[in-house]
N, C-alpha and C positions, 0 to 999 in steps of 0.2 A: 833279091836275085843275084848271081852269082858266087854267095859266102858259104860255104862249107859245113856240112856238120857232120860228127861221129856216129856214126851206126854201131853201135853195143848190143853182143847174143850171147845166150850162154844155153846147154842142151845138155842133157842126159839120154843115154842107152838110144840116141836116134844113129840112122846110117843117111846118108845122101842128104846133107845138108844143103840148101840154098836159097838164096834171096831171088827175088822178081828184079823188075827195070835193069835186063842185061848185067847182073850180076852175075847169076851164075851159082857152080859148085866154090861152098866155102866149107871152112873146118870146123867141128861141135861148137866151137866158142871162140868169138872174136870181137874185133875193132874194126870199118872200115872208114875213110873219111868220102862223103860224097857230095856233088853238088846240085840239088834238085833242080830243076828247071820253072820259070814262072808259071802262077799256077798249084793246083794241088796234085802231088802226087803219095803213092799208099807204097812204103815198103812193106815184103810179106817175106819173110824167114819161113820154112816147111823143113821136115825131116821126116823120116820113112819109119815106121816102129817095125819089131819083129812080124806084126801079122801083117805086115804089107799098108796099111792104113798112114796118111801123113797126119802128121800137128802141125797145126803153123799160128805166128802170131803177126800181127800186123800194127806199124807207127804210119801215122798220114803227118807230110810236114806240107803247109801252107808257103809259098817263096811268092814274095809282094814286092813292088817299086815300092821304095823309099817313099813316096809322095803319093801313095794310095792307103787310106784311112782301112788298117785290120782291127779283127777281135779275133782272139780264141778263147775258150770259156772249157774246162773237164774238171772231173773230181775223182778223186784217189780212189772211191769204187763207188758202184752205181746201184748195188744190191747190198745193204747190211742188216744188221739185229738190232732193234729196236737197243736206244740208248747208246750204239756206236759213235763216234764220232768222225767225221770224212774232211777232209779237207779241199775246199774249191780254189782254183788257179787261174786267174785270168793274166793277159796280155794285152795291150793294146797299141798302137800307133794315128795320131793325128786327129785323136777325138777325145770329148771333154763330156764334160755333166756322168760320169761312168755311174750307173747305178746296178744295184742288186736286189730283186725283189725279195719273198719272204721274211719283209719285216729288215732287212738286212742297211739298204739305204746305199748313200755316195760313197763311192771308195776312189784308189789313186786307180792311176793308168795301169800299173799291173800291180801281179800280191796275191797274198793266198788268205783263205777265211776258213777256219774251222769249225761245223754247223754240227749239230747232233738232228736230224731229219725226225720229223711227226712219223708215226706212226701210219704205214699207206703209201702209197705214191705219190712223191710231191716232184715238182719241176722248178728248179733257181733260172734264172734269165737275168743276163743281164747285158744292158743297153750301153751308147753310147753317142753322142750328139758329133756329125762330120759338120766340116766348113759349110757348106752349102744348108746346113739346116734337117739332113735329115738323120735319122737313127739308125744306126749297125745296131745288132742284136745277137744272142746266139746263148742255148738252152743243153743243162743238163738234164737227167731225170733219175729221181732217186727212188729206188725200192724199196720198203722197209718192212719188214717180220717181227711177228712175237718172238722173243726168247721161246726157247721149248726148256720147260723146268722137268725133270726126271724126278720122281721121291721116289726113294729105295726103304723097303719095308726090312729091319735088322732081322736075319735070318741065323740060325745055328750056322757056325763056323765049322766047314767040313773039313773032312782030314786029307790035309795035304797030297797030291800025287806026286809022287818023281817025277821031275823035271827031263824033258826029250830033248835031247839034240836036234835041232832044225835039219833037216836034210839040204835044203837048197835056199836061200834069200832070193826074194818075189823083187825085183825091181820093176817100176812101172817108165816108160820115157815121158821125157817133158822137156818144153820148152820155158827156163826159169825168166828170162828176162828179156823183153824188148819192146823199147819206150824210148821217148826222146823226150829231151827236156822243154822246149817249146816248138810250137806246131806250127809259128807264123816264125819267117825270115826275111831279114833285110839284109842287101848290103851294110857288112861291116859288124855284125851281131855275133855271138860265138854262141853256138847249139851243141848240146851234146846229146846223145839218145842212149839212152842206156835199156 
């Protein structure tokens, strides 16, 4: 509670950019520094596309007393292709015995694991033992796909056509980045959100 952290946006071809909790109109891509209040709160970034339709992306940051046992728990994406590899992130404060299921085991208070997911939907969980004896917890869930393999049957090489001049480049809008580095805050911590 109280310590600061950086808000990181970056946008393409949007108009009327702006964040929620009294923020306001801001510029396609910026920094702001902010200080959440105790408790969770969700920043949400939107911008307007040409057909009128918004994008928006959204960071939740967790702001905890110093002397209240957290976890946070995410993974670098939540849907991949069979054989990908993801990377899980935890944090913690004021709890011990930190474990990680699927085979994974005791890890430190925070740190990242890089898993390749079964095949299917699977969920990591992972726990943590407070002073008083009981468990914080808190779950990702992973999607996982077959590769799709294409075979191309070798075909007669047709003759070339003159190449056209594009007339106009299609740009689509988007919002490229916004994230913050960790989701729980203490006094005294340095967060950054990109």
């Amino acid at each position: 509670v109280g310590q600061t952290v950086t808000l990181t946006w970056q946008s393409e071809f949007l108009s009327d950019v702006s964040i929620n909790q009294n923020i306001g109109s801001v510029i396609a891509s910026g920094t702001m520094q902010v200080t959440p209040p105790l408790g969770t709160t969700t920043y949400t970034v939107q911008g307007r596309q040409s057909n009128g339709e918004y994008l928006t992306e959204s960071v939740t940051i967790i702001a905890v007393n110093a002397n209240t046992p957290h976890l946070s728990f995410t993974a670098s994406d939540t849907t991949v292709t069979f054989g990908q590899q993801i990377t899980l992130h935890w944090s913690s404060g004021l709890l011990t015995e930190l474990s990680i299921n699927q085979d994974i085991g005791s890890v430190g208070n925070s740190g990242d694991r890089q898993v390749k997911p079964p095949l299917g939907v699977v969920t990591y969980t992972i726990r943590g033992k407070t002073s008083d004896g009981t468990f914080l917890s808190a779950s990702v869930v992973i999607t996982t796909r077959e590769a799709v393999v294409i075979t191309a049957t070798p075909t007669q090489t047709p003759t070339p056509t003159p190449k056209r001049t594009p007339i106009a480049q299609i740009t689509c809008p988007i919002i490229t980045v916004f994230s913050v580095s960790n989701r729980i805050v203490k006094k005294g911590d340095a967060v950054t959100v990109t």
